[in-house]
C-alpha positions in Angstrom: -5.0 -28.4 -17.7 -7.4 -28.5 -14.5 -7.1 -25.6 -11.5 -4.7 -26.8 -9.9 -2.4 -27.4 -12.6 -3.2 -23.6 -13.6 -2.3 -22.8 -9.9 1.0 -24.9 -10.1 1.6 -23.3 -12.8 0.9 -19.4 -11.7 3.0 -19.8 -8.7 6.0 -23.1 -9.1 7.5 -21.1 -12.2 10.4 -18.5 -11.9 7.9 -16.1 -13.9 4.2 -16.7 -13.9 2.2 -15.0 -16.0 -1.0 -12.8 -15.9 -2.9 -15.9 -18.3 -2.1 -18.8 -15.3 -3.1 -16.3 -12.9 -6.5 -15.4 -14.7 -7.2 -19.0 -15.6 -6.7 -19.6 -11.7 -9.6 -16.7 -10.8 -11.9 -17.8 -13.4 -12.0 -21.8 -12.8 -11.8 -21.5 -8.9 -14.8 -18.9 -8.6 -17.5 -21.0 -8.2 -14.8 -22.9 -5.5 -13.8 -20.0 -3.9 -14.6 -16.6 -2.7 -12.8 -13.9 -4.9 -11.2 -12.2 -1.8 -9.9 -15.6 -1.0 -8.7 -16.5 -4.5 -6.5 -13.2 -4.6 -5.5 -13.3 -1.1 -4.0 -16.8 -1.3 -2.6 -16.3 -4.8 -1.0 -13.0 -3.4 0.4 -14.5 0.0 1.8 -17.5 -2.2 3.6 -14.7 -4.9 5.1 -13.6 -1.7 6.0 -17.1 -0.2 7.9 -17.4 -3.6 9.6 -14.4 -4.3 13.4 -15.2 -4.8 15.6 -13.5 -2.9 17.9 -10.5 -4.7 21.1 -11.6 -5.5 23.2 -9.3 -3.8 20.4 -7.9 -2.6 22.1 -5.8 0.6 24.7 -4.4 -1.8 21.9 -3.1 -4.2 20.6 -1.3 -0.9 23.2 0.3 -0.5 23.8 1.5 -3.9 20.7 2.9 -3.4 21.4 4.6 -0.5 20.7 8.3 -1.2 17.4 7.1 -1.2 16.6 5.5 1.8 15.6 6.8 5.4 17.4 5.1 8.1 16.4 6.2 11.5 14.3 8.8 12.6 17.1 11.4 12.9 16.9 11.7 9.2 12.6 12.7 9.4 14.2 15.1 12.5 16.3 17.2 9.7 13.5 17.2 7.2 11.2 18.7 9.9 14.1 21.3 10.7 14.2 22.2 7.1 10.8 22.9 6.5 10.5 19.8 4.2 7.1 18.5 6.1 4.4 17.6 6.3 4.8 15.2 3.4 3.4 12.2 2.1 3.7 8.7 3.0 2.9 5.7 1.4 2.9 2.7 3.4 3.3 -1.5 2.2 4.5 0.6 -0.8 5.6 -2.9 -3.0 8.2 -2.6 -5.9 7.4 1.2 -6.1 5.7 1.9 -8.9 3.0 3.9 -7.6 5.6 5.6 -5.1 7.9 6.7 -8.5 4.4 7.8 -10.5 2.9 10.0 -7.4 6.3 11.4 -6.7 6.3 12.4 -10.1 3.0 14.3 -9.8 4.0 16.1 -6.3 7.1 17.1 -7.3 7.0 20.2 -5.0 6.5 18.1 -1.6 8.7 14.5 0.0 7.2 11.3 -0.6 8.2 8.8 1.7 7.6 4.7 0.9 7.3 2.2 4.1 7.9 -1.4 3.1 9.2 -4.1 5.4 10.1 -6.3 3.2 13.9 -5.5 1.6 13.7 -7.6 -1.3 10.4 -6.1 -2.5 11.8 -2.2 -1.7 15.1 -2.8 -3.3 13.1 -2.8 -6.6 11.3 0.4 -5.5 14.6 1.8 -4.9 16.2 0.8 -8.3 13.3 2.3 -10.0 13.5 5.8 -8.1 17.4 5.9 -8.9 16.6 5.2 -12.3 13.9 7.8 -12.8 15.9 10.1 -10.6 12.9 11.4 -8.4 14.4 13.9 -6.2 11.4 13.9 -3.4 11.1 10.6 -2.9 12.1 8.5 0.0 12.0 5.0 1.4 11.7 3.5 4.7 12.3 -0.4 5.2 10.0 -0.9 8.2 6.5 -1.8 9.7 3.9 0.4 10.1 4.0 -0.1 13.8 6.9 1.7 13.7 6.1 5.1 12.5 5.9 6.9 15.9 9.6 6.2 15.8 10.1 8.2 13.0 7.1 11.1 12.6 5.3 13.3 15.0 1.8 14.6 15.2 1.7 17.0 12.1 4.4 15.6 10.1 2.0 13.8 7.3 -0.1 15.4 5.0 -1.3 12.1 3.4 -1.6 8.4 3.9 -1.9 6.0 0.6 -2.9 2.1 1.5 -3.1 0.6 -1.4 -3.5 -3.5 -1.6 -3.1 -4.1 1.8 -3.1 -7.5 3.1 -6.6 -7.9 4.1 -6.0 -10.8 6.9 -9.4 -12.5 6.1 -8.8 -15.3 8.8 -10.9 -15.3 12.1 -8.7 -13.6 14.6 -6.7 -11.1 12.5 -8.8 -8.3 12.2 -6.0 -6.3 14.5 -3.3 -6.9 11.8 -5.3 -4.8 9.0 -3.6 -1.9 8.5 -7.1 -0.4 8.5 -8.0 -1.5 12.3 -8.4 1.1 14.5 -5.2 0.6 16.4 -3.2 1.0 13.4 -5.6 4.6 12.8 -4.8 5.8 16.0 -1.3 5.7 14.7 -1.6 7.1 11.8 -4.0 9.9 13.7 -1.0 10.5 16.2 1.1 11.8 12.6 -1.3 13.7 10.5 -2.0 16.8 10.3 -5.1 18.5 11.6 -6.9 17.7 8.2 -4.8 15.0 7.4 -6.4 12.2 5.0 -6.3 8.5 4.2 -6.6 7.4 0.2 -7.5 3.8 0.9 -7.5 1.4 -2.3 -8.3 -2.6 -2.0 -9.7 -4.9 -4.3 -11.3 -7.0 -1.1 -14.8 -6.6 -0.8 -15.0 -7.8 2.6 -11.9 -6.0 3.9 -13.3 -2.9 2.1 -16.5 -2.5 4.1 -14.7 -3.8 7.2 -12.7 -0.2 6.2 -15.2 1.8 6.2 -16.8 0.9 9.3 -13.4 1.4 11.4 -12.6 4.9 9.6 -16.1 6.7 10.7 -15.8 4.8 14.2 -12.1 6.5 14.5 -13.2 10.0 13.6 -12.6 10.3 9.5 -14.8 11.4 7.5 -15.2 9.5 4.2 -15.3 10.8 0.4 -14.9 9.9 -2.7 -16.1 6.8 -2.2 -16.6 3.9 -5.1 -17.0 0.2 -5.1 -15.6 0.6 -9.2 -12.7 2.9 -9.2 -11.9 2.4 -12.9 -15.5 3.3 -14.1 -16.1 5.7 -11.7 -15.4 9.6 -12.3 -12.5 9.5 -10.1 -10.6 7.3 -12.5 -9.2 9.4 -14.6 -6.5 11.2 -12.1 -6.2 7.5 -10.7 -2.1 5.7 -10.4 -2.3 2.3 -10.7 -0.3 -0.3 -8.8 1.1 -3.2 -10.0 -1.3 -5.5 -8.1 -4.4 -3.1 -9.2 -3.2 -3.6 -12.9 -2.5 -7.2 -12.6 -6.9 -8.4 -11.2 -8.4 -5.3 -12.7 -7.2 -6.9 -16.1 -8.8 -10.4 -14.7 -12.2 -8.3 -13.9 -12.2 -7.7 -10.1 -13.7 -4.2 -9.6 -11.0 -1.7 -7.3 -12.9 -0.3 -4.3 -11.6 3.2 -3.0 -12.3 5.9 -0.8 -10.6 8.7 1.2 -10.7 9.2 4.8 -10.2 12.7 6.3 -9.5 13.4 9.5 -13.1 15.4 11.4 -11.8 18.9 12.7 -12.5 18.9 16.6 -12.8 15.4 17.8 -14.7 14.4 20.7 -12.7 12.9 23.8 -12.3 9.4 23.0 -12.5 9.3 19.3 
């Protein structure tokens, strides 16, 4: 079997497995970047991905769990119940279930915009009955719609899509237009935990946090042999190419207490 039948056969099956995928990384990396190799074999998982049977009805089974408008995040406010945390291209919702878990005592609120892929974050939060936790089905763009300045205590990007191709830079969530929305939200001392395995999109990261007024900690280009990796929660993409041997790059991004004008 040469690459390309590995690749046919990680992405044209109803299940592929974690072997066709590694066999995919390992044959094309002399051919291809690795940022490239998991980018496209992400997008293409995407491209793929079956729709839910009855997938609107599984919604709405779920619905005790799901943030529908921004009057909802107006009664949590009321209540006392923010700031909170917010997780945002959140997946099928394993880390979301797993970091709700460890902050019982404040909300955790999910943003995906796909439905498909949060219907299986929803299931899962039913099924592990985490009281705190929350989803939204929506696009980043459109938190100001929901949250005002003070309402988030901390942002989790984890796996974003790094848009590699010439021209996309302003569709990382990273880019500075998408900070000055998430700056417009946090608190005073509010952070960003950042995690990609993207070298490129990484340093591209780093550049555009200090430039927006963060300041950056914790940084390390080999989260899971680094110190911070024993109080680290995996996602399902981090589990799936730190088992083919990409290295996880990470950092967190506070928010610099009395910004200049501008920044």
């Amino acid at each position: 079997m040469n690459a390309r039948d590995d690749l046919d056969a990680a992405v044209g099956s109803k299940r592929p497995t974690a072997n066709s995928v590694r066999r995919v990384g390992k044959r094309w990396r002399n051919i291809f970047t690795v940022p490239s190799i998991i980018t496209d074999v992400c997008e293409i998982f995407k491209m793929r991905m079956r729709k839910k049977r009855n997938g609107n009805a599984r919604i709405q089974a779920c619905s005790d769990y799901l943030i529908e408008n921004g009057e909802e995040i107006d009664r949590m406010r009321e209540e006392g119940l923010l700031p909170c945390r917010l997780e945002i291209g959140c997946g099928k919702g394993d880390f979301a279930v797993a970091t709700s878990k460890k902050h019982l005592d404040e909300p955790y609120i999910a943003m995906e915009m796909i439905s498909d892929v949060i219907l299986c974050g929803l299931e899962k939060a039913r099924a592990a009955n985490c009281p705190n936790l929350k989803f939204i089905i929506g696009n980043a763009k459109d938190l100001p719609n929901y949250f005002q300045k003070g309402d988030i205590r901390v942002i989790y990007l984890n796996f974003s899509d790094p848009w590699p191709k010439k021209g996309y830079a302003k569709r990382r969530l990273t880019h500075r237009g998408f900070l000055e929305i998430y700056k417009s939200i946090l608190t005073k001392d509010g952070k960003i935990c950042f995690k990609t395995d993207n070298a490129g999109f990484f340093e591209f990261s780093l550049e555009e946090f200090e430039q927006s007024g963060f300041e950056l900690s914790e940084l390390t280009r080999n989260l899971h042999e680094s110190e911070y990796a024993k109080d680290n929660i995996e996602t399902e993409y981090e589990r799936r190419f730190s088992s083919m041997g990409f290295p996880i790059h990470r950092v967190v991004a506070t928010l610099k207490q009395n910004l200049p004008a501008g920044v």
